[in-house]
Structures are given as C-alpha cells and as structure tokens.
N, C-alpha and C positions, 0 to 999 in steps of 0.2 A: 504493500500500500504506500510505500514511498512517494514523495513526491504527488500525492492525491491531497484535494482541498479538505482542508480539518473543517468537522461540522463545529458549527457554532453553539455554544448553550448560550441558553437567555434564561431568565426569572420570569414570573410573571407577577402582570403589574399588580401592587394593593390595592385593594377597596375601598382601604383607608387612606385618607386625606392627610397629607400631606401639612405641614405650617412653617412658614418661613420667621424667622428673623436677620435682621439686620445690623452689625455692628460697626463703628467707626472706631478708630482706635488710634491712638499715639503709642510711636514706637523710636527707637534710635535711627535713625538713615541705616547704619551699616546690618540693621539685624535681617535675615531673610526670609523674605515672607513664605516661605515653606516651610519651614521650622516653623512657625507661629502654625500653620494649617498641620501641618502633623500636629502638634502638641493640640489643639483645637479637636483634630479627630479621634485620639487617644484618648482624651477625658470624655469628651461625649457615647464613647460606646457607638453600640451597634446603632442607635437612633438617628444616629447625623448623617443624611444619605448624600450629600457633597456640602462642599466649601468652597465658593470662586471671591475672589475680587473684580470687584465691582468700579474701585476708586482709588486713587492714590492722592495724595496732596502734600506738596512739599512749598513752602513759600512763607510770606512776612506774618503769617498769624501765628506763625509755630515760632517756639524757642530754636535757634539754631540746631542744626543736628538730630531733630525730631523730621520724622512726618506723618502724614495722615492716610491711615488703608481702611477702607471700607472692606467688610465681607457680609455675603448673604449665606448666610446657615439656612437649610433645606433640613428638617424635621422628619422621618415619616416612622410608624412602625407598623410592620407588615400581618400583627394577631388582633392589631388592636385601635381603638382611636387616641389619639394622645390628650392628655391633659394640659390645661396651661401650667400646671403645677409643676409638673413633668420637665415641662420643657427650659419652665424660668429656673426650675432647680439645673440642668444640665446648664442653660447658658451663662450662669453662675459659676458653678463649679469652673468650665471654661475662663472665665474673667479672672476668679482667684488663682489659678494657677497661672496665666499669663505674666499675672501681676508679680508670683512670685518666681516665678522661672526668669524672667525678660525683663521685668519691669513696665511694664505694660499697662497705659490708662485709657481708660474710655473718652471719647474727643466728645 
C-alpha cells in the first residue's frame, strides 16, 4: 500500500454550542506568542477547542517594551453544554497563571 493516499479521520461535529471569549493582554515585546497559546491551552484542558490572535498592538499607549495581543478562546465541550461558570472558572485559571508564569496583565 505504499505510496497510496492515507484516509483521513474526522470527529464529528457537537451538538453542543460552542462560547467564545475574548482576551487582550499586555505582555513584554520579546515574549512569544506561542508560548503564551501553549500555556493558554495546557490550563484550559480539553474545553478550549482553538486559540488565534486576533490583534497585536504595539505603540505610544503602552509603556515601552510592552505590547498588546488580542486572542479569541473558542469554548466547546462535546457530552455537554457549558456553563458560564465553567468557562469564567477556566478563563481565570488561564489569567493567573499567565500572570505568574510571564507576567502577564489584562489590557
């Protein structure tokens, strides 16, 4: 079978609804926003089905050597519907550990 196209798997989609949030954040210039998005996906568990940036802003409202990254957190869990409880509790725990890992504040 060498050389023959590999089938693909898929999931199939939830039922369950999905809930986004949206965070901006102050961070150093040199830190990489993937490291921030790994550490983001690690605290949050299985629930945080992507992470993108959305925005970056670097300019005269920031303290030198900060800037600004927007990301939208995608929510979903696939037995169940989510709670806001749920969710403000993960996008929490993500906050305090940025803050302690990075240094990291909410813009």
């Amino acid at each position: 079978l060498k050389g023959q196209p590999r089938v693909k798997r898929t999931e199939s989609l939830s039922r369950f609804p999905s809930v986004q949030r949206d965070l901006a954040l102050v961070m150093k210039q040199s830190l990489r926003v993937g490291d921030v998005m790994q550490l983001m996906k690690k605290e949050a568990g299985p629930i945080l089905q992507s992470v993108d940036v959305f925005d970056v802003y670097q300019g005269d409202k920031l303290e030198a050597g900060q800037k600004s990254v927007a990301f939208r957190l995608i929510y979903q869990d696939k037995k169940d519907t989510l709670r806001d409880q749920v969710v403000n509790d993960s996008s929490q725990k993500i906050l305090d550990s940025l803050k302690q890992n990075f240094e990291i504040s909410v813009r």
